[in-house]
DRENDO-1510 file (C-alpha; in Angstrom, 1 decimal, always signed):
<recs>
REC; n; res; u; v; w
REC; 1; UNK; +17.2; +13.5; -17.1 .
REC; 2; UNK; +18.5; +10.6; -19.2 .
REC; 3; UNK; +16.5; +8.3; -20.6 .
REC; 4; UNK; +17.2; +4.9; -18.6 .
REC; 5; UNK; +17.2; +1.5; -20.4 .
REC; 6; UNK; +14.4; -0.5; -19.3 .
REC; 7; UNK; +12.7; +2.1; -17.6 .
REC; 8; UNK; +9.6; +1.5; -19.4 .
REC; 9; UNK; +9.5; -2.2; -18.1 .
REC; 10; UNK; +10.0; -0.7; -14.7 .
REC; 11; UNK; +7.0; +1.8; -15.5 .
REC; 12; UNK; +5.0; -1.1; -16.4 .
REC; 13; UNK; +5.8; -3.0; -13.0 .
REC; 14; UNK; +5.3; +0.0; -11.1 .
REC; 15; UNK; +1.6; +0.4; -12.8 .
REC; 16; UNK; +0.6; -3.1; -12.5 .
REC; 17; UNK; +1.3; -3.1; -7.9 .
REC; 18; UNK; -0.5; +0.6; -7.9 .
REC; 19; UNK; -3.5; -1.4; -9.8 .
REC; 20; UNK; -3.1; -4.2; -7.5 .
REC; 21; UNK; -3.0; -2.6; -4.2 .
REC; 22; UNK; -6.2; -0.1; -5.3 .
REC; 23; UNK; -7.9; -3.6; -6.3 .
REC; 24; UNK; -7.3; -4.7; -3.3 .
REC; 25; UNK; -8.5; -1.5; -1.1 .
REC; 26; UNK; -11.8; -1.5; -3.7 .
REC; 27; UNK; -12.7; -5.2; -2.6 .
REC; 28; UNK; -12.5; -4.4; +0.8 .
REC; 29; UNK; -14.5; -1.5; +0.2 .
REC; 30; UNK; -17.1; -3.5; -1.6 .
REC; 31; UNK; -17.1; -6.2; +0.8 .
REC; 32; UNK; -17.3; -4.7; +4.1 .
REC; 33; UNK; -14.9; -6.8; +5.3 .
REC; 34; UNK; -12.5; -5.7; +8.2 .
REC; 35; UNK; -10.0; -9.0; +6.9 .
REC; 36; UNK; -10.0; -7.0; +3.6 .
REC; 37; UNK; -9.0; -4.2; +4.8 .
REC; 38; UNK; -6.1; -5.6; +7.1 .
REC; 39; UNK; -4.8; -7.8; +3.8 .
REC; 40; UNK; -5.2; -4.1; +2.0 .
REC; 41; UNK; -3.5; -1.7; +4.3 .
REC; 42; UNK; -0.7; -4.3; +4.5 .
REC; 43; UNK; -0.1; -4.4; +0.9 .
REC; 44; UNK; +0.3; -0.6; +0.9 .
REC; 45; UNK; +2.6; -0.3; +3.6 .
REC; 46; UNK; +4.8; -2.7; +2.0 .
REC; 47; UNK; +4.6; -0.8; -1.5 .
REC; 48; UNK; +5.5; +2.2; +0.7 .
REC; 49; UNK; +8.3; +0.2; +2.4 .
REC; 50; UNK; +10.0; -0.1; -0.9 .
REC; 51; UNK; +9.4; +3.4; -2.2 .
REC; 52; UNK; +10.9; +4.3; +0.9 .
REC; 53; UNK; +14.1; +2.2; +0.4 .
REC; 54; UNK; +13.9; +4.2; -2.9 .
REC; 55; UNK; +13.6; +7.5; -1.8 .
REC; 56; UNK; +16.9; +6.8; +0.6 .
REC; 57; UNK; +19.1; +6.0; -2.4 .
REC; 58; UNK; +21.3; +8.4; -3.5 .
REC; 59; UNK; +20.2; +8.2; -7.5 .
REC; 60; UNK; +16.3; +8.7; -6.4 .
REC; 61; UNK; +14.9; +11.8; -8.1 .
REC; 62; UNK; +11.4; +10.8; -6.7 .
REC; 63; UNK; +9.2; +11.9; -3.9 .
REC; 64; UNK; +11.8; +13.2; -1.1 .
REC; 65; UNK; +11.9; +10.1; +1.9 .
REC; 66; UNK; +9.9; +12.6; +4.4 .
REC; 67; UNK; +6.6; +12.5; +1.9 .
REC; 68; UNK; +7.0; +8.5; +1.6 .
REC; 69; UNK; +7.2; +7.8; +5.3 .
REC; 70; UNK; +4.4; +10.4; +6.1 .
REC; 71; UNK; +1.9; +8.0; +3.2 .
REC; 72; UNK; +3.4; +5.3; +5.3 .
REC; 73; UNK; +2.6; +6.3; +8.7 .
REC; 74; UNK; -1.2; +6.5; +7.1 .
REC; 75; UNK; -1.1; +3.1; +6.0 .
REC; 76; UNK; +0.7; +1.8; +9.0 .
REC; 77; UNK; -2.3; +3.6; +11.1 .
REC; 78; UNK; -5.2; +2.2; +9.1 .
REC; 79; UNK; -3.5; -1.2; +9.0 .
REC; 80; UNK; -3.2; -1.2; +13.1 .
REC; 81; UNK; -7.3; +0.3; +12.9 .
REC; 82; UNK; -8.4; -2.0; +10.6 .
REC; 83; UNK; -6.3; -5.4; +12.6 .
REC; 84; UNK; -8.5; -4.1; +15.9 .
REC; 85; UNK; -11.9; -4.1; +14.1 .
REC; 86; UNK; -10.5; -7.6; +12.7 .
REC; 87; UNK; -9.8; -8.7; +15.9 .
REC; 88; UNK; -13.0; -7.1; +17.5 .
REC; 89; UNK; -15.0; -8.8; +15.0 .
REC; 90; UNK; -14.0; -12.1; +15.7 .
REC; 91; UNK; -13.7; -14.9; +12.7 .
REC; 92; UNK; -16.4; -13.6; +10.3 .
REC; 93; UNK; -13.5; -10.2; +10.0 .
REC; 94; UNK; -16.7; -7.4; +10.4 .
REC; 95; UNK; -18.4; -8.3; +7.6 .
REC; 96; UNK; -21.5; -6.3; +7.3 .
REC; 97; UNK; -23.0; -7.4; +4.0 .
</recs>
């Protein structure tokens, strides 16, 4: 393939939201906080949300759409576990520290 002007600014983007999201999923990890994880898991579905729109386009050469919806339906099903223990936990979010 062609190289694609500003690709490597879109590289750079892409990088930096991966870095966020997996800081995001550590600190919840850290903290034992079901809140955390509920902030965490939503992030990712919305990072999957857009590499789905991606993967739809007709000029992706990415992951095929199947693969990102499948990653999606993971974080969509940890999001919905991790609102219930939220919930469940009352306004303290499960914190077990």
């Amino acid at each position: 393939p062609e190289f694609i002007s500003g690709a490597d600014n879109l590289a750079t983007a892409w990088a930096g939201r991966m870095a966020a999201t997996g800081v995001a999923l550590v600190l919840a990890v850290l903290l034992r906080n079901a809140a955390g994880y509920v902030i965490a898991f939503g992030a990712a579905i919305f990072r999957e949300l857009g590499d789905a729109i991606v993967a739809a386009s007709e000029t992706s050469e990415g992951l095929p759409l199947i693969v990102v919806l499948v990653v999606m339906a993971v974080d969509v099903v940890a999001f919905g576990l991790a609102m219930r223990l939220a919930v469940a936990s009352g306004p303290q979010g499960g914190s077990r520290a």
